[in-house]
C-alpha positions in Angstrom: 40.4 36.5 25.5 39.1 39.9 24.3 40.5 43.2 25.3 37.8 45.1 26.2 37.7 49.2 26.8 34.6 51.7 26.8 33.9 55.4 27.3 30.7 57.3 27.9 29.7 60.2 25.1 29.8 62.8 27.8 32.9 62.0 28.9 34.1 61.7 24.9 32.6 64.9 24.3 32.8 66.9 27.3 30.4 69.6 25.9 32.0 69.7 22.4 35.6 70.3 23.7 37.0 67.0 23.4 36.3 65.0 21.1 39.7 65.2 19.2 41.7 64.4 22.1 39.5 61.6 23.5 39.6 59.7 20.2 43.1 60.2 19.9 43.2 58.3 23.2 40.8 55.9 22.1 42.8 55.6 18.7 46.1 55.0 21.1 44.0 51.9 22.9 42.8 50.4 19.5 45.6 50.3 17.4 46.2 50.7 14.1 43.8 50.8 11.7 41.7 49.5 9.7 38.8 49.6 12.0 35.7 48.0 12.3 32.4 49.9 13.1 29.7 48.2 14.5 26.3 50.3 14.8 22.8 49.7 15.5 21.9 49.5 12.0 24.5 49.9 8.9 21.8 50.1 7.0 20.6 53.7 8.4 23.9 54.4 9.1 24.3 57.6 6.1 20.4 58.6 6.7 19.2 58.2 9.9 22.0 58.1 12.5 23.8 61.5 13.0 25.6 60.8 16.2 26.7 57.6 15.4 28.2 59.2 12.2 30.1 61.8 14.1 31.7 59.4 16.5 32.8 57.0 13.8 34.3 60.2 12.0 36.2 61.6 14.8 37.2 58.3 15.6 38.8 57.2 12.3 41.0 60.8 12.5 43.5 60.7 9.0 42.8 57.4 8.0 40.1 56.0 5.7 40.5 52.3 6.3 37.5 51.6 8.2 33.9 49.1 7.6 30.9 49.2 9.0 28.6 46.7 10.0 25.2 46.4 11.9 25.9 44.8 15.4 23.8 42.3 14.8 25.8 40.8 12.7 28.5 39.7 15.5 26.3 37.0 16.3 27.5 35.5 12.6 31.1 35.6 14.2 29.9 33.1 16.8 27.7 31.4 14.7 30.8 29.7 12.2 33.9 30.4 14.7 35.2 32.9 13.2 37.6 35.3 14.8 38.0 39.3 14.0 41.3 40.7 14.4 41.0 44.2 13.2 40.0 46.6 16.5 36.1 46.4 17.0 34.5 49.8 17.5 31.0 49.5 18.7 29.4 53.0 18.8 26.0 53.2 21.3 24.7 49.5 21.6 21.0 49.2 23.3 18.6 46.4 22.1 19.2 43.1 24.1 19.8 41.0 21.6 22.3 43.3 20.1 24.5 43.2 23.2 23.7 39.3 23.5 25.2 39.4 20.6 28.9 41.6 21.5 28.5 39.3 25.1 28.7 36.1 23.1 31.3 37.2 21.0 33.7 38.1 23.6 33.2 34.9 25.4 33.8 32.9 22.7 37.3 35.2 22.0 35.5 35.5 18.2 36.8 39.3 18.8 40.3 40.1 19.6 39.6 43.6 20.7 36.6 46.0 21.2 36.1 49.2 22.2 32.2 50.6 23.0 30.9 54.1 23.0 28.4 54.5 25.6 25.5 56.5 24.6 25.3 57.7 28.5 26.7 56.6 31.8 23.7 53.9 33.0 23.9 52.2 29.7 22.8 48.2 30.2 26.2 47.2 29.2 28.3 49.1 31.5 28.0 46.3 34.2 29.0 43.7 32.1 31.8 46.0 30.4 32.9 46.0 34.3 32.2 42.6 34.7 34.6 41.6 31.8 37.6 44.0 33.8 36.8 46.8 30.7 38.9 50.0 31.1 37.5 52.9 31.2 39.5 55.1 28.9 38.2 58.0 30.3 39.9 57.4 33.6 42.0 55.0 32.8 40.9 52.7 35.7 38.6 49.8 35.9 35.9 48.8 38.4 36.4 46.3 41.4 36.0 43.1 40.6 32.7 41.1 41.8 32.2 39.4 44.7 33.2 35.9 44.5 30.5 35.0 46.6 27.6 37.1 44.7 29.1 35.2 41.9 28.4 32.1 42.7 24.6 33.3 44.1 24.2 34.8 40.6 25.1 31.6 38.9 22.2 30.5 41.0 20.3 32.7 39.4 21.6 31.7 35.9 20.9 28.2 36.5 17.4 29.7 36.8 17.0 31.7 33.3 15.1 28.6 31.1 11.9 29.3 32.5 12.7 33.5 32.8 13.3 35.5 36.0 10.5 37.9 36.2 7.9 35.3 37.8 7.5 32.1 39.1 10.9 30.1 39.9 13.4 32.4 38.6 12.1 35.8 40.6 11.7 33.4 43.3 15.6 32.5 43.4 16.6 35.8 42.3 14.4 37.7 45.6 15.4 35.1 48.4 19.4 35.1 46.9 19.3 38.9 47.4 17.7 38.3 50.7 20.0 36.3 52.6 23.0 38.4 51.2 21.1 41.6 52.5 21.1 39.9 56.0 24.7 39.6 56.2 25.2 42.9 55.5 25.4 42.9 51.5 23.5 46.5 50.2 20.3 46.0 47.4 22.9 47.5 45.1 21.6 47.1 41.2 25.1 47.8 39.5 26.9 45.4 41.7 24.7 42.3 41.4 24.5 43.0 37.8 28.0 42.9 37.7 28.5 39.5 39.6 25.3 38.6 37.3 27.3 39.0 34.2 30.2 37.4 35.1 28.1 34.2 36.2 27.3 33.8 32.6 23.7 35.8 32.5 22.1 37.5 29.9 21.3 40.9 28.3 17.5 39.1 27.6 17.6 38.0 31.5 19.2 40.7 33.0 16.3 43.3 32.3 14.3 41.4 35.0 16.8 41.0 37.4 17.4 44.8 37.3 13.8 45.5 37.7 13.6 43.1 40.8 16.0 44.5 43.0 15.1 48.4 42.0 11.9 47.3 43.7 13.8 45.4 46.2 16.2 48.7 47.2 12.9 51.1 46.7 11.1 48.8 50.2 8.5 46.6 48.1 7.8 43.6 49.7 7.7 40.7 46.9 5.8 37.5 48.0 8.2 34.3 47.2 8.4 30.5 47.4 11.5 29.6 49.2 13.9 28.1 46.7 16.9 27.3 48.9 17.6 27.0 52.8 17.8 29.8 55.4 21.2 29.3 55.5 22.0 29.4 51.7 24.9 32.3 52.4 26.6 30.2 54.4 26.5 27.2 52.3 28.0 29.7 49.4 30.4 30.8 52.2 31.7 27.3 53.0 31.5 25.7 49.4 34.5 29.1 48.5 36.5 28.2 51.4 36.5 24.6 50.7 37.8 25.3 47.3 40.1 28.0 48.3 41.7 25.2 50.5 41.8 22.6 48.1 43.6 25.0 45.9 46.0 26.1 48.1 
């Protein structure tokens, strides 16, 4: 299992105030190093990438020992089973397939440690940072857990991904899942699902268009659907958890 941990720049930076002592705590979390620096592109990394510069070099402090390597490149790590121990320090990940690539890693344990820098506090990978029980360095606490039960609608959802989740089948599930927990008293809220979405399994690729659903869902637009499941699919998810919650008592 990967230890995971994260903070957002602002929150590193506070206005240009803080970035000494926040690294020192990040440092504290890491470890010793050497350290491993993954960045959008290593490549661009001396020319074209000023911020990501400055956070690698107040985050290395006194030492020296550090590498740097293009995100990307995790997905080589899964690819031939191989395992990183030095501490993984990923500095302002965006492109899909770039955090597909940091989410496969981490659940095949290829990475025995990783901290991310947030480039701002509604980055995509926040809710599956949460998902994963990341701490929050900043304040030291991490976000609730997900919903068993929006779990197990979400892996609904996954189930769904082959043929995509913006149209057809897949937006179907996704809208009429979100319905029927809406009617029990479940809010439209993006962050949560996306949080029991991730820890169902689902993708950075996928997730875009389950985001973009259920914004239009919580903004009152009315999507037209094919029912994909009973009217009383919440309570067949409610039963199926009890029944296994008895069986494992």
């Amino acid at each position: 299992m990967t230890n995971l941990a994260y903070m957002v720049r602002e929150d590193w930076g506070q206005h240009g105030t803080e970035m000494v002592s926040q690294s020192a705590v990040i440092r504290e979390w890491a470890g010793s190093a050497p350290y491993v620096f993954a960045v959008v592109d290593a490549r661009k990394f001396m020319t074209d990438r000023p911020a990501d510069r400055e956070t690698v070099d107040y985050l290395l402090g006194d030492s020296s020992e550090r590498s740097i390597v293009s995100i990307g490149e995790l997905a080589r790590l899964t690819r031939e089973g191989r395992r990183l121990d030095d501490p993984l320090l990923i500095i302002h990940p965006y492109d899909a397939r770039e955090l597909d690539a940091i989410r496969e890693a981490v659940q095949a344990a290829n990475v025995a440690r990783a901290f991310v820098m947030l480039w701002s506090p509604a980055d995509r990978i926040r809710p599956w940072l949460d998902s994963r029980g990341a701490l929050n360095l900043h304040t030291g606490g991490q976000a609730q857990e997900p919903d068993p039960l929006m779990v197990a609608a979400a892996k609904m959802m996954v189930d769904e991904e082959y043929n995509g989740l913006h149209s057809g089948n897949g937006k179907d599930a996704v809208i009429q899942l979100v319905r029927a927990f809406e009617h029990q008293g479940y809010a439209v809220d993006v962050n949560v699902w996306l949080r029991a979405y991730f820890a169902a399994g689902g993708s950075f690729r996928h997730s875009e268009s389950v985001s973009k659903l259920m914004t239009e869902m919580a903004a009152g637009v009315q999507h037209r659907v094919k029912p994909r499941y009973r009217d009383d699919i919440f309570e067949i998810l409610s039963n199926r958890a009890s029944e296994v919650s008895a069986e494992a008592e």
